[in-house]
C-alpha positions as CSV (number, residue, x, y, z in Angstrom):
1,X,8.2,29.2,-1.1
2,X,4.2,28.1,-0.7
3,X,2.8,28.8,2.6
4,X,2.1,25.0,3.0
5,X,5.5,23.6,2.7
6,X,5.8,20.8,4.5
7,X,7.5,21.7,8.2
8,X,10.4,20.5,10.1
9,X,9.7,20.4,13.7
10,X,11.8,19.3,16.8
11,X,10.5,18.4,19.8
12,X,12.4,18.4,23.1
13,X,11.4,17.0,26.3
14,X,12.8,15.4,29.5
15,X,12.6,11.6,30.5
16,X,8.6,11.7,31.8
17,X,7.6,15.0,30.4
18,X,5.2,13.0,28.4
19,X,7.3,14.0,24.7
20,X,5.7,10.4,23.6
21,X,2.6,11.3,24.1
22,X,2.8,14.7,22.6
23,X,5.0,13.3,19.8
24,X,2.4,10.8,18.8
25,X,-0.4,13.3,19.1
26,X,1.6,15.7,16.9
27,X,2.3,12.8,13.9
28,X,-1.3,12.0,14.1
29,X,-2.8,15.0,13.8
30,X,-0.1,17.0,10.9
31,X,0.7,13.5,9.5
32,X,4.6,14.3,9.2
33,X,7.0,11.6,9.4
34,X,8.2,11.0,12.9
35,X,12.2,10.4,13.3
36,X,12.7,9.1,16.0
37,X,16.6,8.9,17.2
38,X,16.7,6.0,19.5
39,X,14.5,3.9,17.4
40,X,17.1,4.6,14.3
41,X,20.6,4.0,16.3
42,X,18.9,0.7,17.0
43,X,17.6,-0.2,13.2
44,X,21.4,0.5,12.5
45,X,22.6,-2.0,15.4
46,X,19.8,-5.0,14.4
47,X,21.2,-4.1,10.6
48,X,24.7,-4.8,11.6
49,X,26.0,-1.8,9.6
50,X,29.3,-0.7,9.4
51,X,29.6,1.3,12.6
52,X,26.6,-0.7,14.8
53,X,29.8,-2.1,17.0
54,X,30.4,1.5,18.2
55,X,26.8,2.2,18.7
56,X,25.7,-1.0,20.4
57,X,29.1,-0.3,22.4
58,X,28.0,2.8,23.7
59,X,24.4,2.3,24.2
60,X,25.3,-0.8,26.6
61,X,27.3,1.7,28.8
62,X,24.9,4.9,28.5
63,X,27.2,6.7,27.4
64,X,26.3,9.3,24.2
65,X,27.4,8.6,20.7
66,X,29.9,10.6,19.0
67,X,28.7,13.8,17.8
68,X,29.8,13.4,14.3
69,X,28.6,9.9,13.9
70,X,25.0,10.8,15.4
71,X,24.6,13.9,12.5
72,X,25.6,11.2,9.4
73,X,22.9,9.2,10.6
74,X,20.6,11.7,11.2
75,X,21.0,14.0,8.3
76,X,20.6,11.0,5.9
77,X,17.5,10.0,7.4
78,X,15.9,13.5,7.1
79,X,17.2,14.0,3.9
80,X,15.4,11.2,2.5
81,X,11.9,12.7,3.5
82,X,13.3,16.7,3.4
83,X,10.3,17.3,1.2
84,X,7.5,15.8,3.6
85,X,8.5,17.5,6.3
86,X,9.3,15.4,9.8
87,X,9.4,16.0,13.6
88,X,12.6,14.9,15.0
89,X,12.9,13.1,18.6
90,X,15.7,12.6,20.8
91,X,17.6,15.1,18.3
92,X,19.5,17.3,19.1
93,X,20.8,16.5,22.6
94,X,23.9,19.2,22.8
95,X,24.5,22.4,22.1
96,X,27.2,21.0,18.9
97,X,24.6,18.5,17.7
98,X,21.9,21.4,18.0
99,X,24.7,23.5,15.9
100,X,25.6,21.0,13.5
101,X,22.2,20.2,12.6
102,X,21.7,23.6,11.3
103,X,24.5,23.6,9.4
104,X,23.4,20.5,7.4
105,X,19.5,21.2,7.6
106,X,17.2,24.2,8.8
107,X,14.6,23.6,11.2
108,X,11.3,25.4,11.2
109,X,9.6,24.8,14.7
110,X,11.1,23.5,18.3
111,X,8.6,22.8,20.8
112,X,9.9,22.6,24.2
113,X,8.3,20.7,27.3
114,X,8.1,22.3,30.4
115,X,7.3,20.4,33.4
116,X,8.1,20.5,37.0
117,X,10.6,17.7,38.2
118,X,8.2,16.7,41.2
119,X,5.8,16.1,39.1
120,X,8.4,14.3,36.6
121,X,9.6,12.2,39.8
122,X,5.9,11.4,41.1
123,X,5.3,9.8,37.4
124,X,8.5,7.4,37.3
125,X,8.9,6.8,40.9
126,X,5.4,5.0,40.2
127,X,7.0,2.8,37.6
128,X,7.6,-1.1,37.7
129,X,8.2,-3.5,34.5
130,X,8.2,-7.0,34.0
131,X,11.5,-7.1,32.8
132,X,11.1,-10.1,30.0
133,X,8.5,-8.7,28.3
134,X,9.0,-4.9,28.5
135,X,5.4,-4.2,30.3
136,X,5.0,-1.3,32.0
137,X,2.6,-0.5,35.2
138,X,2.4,2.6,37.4
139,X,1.1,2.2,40.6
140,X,-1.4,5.3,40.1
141,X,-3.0,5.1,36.8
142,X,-2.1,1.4,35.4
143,X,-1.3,-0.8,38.6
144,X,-1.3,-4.6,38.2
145,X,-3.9,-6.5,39.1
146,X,-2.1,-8.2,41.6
147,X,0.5,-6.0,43.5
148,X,3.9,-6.6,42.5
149,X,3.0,-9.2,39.7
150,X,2.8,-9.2,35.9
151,X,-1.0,-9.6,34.9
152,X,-0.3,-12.0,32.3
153,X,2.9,-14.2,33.9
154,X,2.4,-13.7,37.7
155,X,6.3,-13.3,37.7
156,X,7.6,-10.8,40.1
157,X,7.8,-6.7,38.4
158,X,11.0,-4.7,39.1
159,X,11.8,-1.2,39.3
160,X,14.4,0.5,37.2
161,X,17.4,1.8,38.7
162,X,17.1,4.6,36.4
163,X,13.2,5.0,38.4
164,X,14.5,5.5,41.7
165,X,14.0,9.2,43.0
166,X,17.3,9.7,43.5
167,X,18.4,9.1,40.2
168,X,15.5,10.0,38.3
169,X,17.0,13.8,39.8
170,X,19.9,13.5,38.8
171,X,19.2,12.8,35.0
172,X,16.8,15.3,35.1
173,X,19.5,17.9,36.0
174,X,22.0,16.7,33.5
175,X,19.1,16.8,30.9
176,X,18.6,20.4,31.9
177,X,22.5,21.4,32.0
178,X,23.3,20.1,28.5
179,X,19.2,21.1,27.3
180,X,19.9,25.0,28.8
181,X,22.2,25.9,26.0
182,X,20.0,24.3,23.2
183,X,16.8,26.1,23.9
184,X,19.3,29.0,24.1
185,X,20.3,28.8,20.2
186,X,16.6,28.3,19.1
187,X,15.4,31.1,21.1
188,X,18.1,33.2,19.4
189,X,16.6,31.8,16.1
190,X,13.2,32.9,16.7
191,X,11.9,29.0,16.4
192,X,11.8,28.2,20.0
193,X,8.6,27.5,21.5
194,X,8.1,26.6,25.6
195,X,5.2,25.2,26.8
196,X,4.4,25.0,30.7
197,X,2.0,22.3,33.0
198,X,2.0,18.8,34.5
199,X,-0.2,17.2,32.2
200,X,0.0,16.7,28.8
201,X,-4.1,16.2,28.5
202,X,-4.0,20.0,29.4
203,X,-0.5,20.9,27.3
204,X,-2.0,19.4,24.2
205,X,-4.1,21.9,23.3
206,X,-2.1,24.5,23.6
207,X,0.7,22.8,21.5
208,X,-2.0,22.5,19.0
209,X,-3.2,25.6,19.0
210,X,0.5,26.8,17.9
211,X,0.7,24.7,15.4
212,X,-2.4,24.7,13.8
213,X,-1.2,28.9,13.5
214,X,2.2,28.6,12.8
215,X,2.0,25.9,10.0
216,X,-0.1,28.1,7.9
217,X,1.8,30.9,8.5
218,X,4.1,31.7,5.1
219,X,7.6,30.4,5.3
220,X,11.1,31.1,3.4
221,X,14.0,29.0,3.4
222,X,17.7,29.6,1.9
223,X,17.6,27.2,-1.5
224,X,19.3,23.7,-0.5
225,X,18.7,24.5,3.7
């Protein structure tokens, strides 16, 4: 196998780690395909494919989707760009789907994001939308221009539930109980790579200078992996 085969990276990352903005940086830079998992469970839903009712179903109560129906849709997708290489986000989310993916698919690179919950909780807490329209503020680095108000309506902004401290917590801590065993299996696979701060301005560069090593380092994969 050439030393530049194209790579297959996952990135992992909890709610406010700043995986979006590392994700992006990471597509723009290496110019791989970005899968994105939530993005694709909704194409299927606005496609009104065959199983869209149990996804939209599920979704609407926040609940995850059947491991086995996650992987078709998955797997198909990356088959179709195997070649060009892709990194995968919001993929795998347990330790099975982590499993099953390997099974059907190798992956080359996992970077994991690393940072400290306070600082995950001091991010969100910040957060208010104008719920029609989907615009986000934060009080600390975008705040509307008028407190409490949407810039461009004047209507009133709402927080999440899902922003509150309380429960920003406790999704963090099921994200790390079902994460824990996932970074586990790529560790054992010698693809696992952590990455440590609070912001990802300073966490860039040193994702980037991993990758800019590792994807010209020589790689072999088992025919048909």
């Amino acid at each position: 196998m050439s030393a530049h085969i194209a790579r297959r990276l996952v990135i992992l990352g909890a709610p406010g780690s700043g995986k979006g903005t590392i994700a992006s940086r990471i597509v723009k830079t290496y110019g791989m395909p970005h899968i994105v998992v939530g993005d694709l469970l909704r194409q299927h839903i606005q496609r009104k494919s065959e199983e869209s009712k149990i996804i939209k179903e599920h979704i609407d109560k926040g609940l995850l989707l059947p491991d086995e129906l996650v992987l078709k849709f998955v797997v198909g997708e990356l088959q179709k760009i195997r070649d060009k290489g892709f990194l995968l986000d919001g993929y795998p989310r347990t330790l099975n789907q982590a499993q099953s993916l390997h099974k059907e698919l190798s992956v080359d690179h996992v970077v994991a994001l690393n940072v400290p919950f306070d600082e995950i909780i001091n991010r969100l807490k910040d957060r208010w939308v104008h719920a029609p329209s989907g615009r986000v503020y934060n009080l600390l680095w975008n705040p509307p221009k008028v407190a409490g108000k949407d810039d461009n309506t004047g209507e009133p902004l709402t927080q999440r539930e899902d922003d509150k401290p309380a429960v920003i917590r406790s999704r963090l801590e099921t994200y790390d109980k079902n994460t824990n065993p996932i970074t586990a299996f790529y560790k054992k696979m010698h693809v696992l790579q952590e990455f440590h701060g609070r912001e990802s301005d300073k966490i860039w560069p040193e994702v980037k200078k991993y990758l800019d090593r590792v994807l010209n380092e020589p790689i072999t994969r088992k025919q048909g992996a």
